[in-house]
N, C-alpha and C positions, 0 to 999 in steps of 0.2 A: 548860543543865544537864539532866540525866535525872534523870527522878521517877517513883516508882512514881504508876499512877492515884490511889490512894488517897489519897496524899499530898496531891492535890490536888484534891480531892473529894470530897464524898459519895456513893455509889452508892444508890437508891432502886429495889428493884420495881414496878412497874406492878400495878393492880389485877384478881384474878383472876375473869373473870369465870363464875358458874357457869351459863347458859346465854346460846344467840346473842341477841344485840342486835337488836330488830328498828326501823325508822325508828317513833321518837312523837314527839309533844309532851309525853308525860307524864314526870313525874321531875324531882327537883331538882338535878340534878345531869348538867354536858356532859362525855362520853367521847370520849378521841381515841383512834381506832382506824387502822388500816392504812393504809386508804382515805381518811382526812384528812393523809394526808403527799403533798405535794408531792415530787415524787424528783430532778426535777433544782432546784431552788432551796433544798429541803431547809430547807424549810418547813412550819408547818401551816396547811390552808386551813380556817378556822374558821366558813365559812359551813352549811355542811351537819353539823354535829360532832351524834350520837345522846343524847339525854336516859337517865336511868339514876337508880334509886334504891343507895346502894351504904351499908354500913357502915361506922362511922369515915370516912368520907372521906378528911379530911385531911392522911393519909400520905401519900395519892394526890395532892392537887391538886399543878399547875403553876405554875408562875410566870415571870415573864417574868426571861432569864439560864438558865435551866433551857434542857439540852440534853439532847434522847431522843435515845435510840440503839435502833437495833430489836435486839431477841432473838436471836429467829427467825429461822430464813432462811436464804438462799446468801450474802446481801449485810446488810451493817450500816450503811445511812448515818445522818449523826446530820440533827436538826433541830432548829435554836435558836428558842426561844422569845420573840419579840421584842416582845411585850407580856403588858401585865399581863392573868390571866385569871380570872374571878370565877366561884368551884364550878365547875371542870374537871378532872379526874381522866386518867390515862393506865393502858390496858390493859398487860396482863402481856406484850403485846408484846414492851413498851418496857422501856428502863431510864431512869429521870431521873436525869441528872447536874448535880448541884449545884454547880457551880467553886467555890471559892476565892479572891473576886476580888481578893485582896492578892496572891495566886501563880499566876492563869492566869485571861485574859479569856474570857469564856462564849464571846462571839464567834470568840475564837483555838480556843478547846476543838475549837466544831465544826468550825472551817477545819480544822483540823490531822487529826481523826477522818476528814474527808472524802476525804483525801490518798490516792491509789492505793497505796502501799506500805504506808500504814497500815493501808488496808482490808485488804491481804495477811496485813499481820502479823493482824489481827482474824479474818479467816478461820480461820489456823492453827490460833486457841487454840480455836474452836467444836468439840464435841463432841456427838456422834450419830451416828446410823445412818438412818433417816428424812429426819428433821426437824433441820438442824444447830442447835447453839441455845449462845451465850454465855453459857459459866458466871461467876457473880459474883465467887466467889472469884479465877478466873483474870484475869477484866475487872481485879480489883484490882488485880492484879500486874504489870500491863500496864505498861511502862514507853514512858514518852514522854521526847523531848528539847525541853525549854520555855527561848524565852529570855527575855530581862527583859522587864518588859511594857511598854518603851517600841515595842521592836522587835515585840513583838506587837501592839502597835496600830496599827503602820507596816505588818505584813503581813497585818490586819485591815481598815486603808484601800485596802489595793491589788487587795485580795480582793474587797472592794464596788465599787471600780472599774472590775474584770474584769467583776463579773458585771450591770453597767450598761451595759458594751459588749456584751457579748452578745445583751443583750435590745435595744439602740438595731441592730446587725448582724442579729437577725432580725427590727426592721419595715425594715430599709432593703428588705432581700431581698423582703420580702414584698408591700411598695408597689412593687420593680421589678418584679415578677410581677404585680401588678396592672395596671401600666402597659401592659406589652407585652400582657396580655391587650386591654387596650382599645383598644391601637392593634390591632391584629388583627382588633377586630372592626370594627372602623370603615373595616378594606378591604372588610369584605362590599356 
């Protein structure tokens, strides 16, 4: 069935920040910024995330189910939030999408955002001259084609099984390359 975004979601801003970030330990508070996205697993990597003191927080934190989607940019990929995060906040980058999980699996959200022809249609609605940048109102309007959640969780399992084989496809490659390198040297 087709639904506008909204429909099936909250839309959340990212927190604006009023100057650069720079690496501390100070602050009560972790910020994911650009450089904590994983781009091809489309993930966040939560080892290095910047400390920050921010007001009201709370608009801003994460949770796990929570899917960002970047702003900014040429490119929009999403990144699903796969655990719980305690005082984490997301810059104006982002936008946090909140699923619906009675009408759309968080999991399904981002597979689906991730989708080539999605990414096209997402391109389209971006607006600027610079800097292109996802307006909110038209992100709402966005319509997707959702089907029931049994079959999104069947296109969820297979979507994690693709990207299991990928990752088990580049150690294969990369211990053959090791191999041949050793056998190589072991003609010297």
């Amino acid at each position: 069935m087709k639904y506008k975004l909204k429909d099936l979601v909250e839309i959340i801003s990212g927190f604006q920040l009023r100057e650069k970030l720079e690496k501390t330990n100070i602050g009560a508070y972790r910020i994911i910024l650009p450089k904590d996205i994983d781009r091809d697993m489309h993930e966040v990597d939560l080892a290095n995330l910047y400390l920050t003191d921010i007001r009201n927080p709370e608009k801003y934190f994460v949770r796990k189910g929570d899917v960002l989607l970047q702003a900014r940019g040429f490119s929009y990929p999403p990144s699903l939030i796969r655990v719980d995060l305690d005082r984490t906040a997301v810059s104006s980058q982002y936008y946090i999408i909140r699923a619906n999980p009675d009408r759309i699996l968080p999991e399904f959200l981002a597979f689906y955002l991730s989708l080539e022809p999605v990414q096209k249609r997402l391109k389209g609605l971006a607006r600027g001259t610079n800097i292109m940048m996802l307006v909110k109102d038209e992100l709402e309007k966005f319509i997707l084609d959702v089907p029931h959640l049994g079959k999104q969780k069947y296109i969820v399992e297979l979507s994690e099984l693709a990207k299991k084989e990928k990752k088990l496809m580049e150690e294969l490659i990369y211990r053959r390359n090791m191999l041949l390198s050793a056998l190589c040297e072991d003609e010297k």
